[in-house]
C-alpha positions in Angstrom: 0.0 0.0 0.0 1.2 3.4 -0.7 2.6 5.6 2.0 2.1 9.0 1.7 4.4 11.9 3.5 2.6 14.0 6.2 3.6 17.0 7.6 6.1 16.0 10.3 9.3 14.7 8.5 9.9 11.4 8.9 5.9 10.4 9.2 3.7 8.6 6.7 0.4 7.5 6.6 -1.4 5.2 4.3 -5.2 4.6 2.7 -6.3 2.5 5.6 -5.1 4.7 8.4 -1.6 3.3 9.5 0.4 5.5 10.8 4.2 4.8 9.2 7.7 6.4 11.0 11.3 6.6 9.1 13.6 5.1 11.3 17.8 6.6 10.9 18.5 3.8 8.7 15.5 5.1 6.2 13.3 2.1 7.1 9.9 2.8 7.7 7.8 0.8 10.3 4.2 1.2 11.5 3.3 3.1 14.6 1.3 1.1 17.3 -1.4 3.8 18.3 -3.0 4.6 21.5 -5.9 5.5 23.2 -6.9 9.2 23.7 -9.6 10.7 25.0 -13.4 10.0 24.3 -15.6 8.2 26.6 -14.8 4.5 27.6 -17.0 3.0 25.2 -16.3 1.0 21.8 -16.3 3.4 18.8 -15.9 5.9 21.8 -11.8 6.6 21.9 -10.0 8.0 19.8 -6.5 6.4 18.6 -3.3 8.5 18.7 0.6 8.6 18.0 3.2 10.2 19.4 5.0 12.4 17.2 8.7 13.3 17.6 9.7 16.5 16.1 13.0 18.1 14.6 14.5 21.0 13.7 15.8 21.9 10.4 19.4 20.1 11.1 17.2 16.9 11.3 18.1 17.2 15.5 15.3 16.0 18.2 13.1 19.1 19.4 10.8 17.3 21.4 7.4 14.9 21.4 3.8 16.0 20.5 0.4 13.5 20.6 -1.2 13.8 17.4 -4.7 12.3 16.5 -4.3 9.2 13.5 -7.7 10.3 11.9 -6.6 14.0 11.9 -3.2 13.3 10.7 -4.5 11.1 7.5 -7.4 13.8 7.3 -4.4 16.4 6.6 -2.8 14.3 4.6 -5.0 12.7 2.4 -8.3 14.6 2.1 -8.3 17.8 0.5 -10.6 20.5 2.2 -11.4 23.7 0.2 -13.9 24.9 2.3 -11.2 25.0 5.4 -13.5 23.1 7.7 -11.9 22.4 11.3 -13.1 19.3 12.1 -12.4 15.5 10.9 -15.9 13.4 11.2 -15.6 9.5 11.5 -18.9 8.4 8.7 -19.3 5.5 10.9 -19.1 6.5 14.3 -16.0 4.3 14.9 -13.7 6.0 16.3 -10.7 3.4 15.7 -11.7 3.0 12.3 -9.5 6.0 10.6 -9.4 4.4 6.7 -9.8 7.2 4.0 -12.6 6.2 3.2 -14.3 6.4 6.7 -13.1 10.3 7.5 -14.4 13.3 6.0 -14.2 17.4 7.1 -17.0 18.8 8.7 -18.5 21.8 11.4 -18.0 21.2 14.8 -22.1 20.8 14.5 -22.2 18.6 12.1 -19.4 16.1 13.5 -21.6 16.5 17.0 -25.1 15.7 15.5 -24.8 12.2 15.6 -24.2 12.4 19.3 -27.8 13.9 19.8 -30.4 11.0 21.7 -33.2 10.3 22.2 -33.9 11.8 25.9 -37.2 11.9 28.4 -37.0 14.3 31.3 -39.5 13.4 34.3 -40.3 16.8 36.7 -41.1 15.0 39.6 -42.4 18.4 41.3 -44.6 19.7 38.6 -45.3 15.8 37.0 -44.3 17.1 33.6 -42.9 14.8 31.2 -40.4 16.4 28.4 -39.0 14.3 25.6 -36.9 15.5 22.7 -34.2 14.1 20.6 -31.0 16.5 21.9 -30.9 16.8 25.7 -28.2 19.9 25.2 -30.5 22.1 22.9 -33.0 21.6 25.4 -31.4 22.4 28.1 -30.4 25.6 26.1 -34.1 26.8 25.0 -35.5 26.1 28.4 -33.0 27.6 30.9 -35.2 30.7 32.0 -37.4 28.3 34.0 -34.4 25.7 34.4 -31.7 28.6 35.5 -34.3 29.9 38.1 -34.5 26.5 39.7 -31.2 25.4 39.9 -28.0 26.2 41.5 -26.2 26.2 38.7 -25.8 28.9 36.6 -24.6 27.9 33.2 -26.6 25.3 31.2 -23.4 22.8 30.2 -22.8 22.1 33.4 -26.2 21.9 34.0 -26.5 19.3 31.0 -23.2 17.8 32.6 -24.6 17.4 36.2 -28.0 15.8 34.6 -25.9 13.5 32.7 -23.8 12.2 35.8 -27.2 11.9 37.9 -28.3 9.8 34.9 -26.1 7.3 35.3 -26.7 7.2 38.7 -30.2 7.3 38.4 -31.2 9.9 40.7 -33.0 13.3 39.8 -31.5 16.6 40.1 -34.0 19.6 41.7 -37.0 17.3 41.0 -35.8 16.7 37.3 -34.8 13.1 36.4 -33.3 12.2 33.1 -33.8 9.3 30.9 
């Protein structure tokens, strides 16, 4: 498979999303990637590769982590409209093929995240359900800022999220 040049010398990537380093001798051999960031789910991570960097002299500056689908994004997938984000097509986050990556808005690459949600007020015995818990939150917090003691609505959304898990309702409001 062809191995094309990315921006940090001595770095290649190819079609499927290998990650490829020169070694002094002018060999190349592939990277093992790790796990960065992204919740603890499969599909959920994202894979990553530590990238050494020199100075013009070809001499050792120092280490950066760099992401594998945003390094074969940059390298292989043009983007004229200068978009900031790279968007996995199928949700897996391992999977960093060509074929699999594309550029996109930070809203588009976050819409598939939006769920299905139902919000039980146990004080009022309304029942809310929507598809994105987060734009809720947003176009309700008048009523939902005056209730609770927090006073911005992503940490709001981020509090209701870990009472989720736990199953326990915050001020009255339990998410499902």
């Amino acid at each position: 498979m062809k191995k094309f040049p990315t921006k940090f010398a001595k770095y290649y990537v190819t079609e499927d999303g290998t990650v490829w380093k020169e070694d002094k001798e002018g060999n190349l051999y592939v990277l093992k990637p790790h796990v960065r960031g992204g919740q603890n789910v499969p599909g959920g991570r994202y894979m990553g590769v530590n990238i050494s960097l020199y100075d013009d002299a070809g001499k050792f500056v120092r280490q950066t982590k760099y992401y594998v689908h945003r390094l074969v994004g940059e390298t292989l997938i043009p983007n004229p409209e200068g978009l900031p984000e790279i968007d996995h097509r199928n949700r897996i986050k391992e999977d960093n093929a060509v074929s699999n990556l594309r550029w996109s808005t930070k809203k588009t690459n976050m819409e598939w995240a939006a769920k299905e949600f139902k919000i039980i007020d146990e004080w009022t015995g309304n029942v809310y359900e929507g598809i994105n818990f987060t734009d809720w939150v947003r176009s309700n917090w008048e009523w939902i800022g005056q209730r609770t003691k927090i006073n911005n609505p992503k940490k709001f959304a981020e509090a209701m999220q870990r009472k989720r898990r736990d199953g326990k309702p915050y001020r009255g409001l339990k998410l499902e």
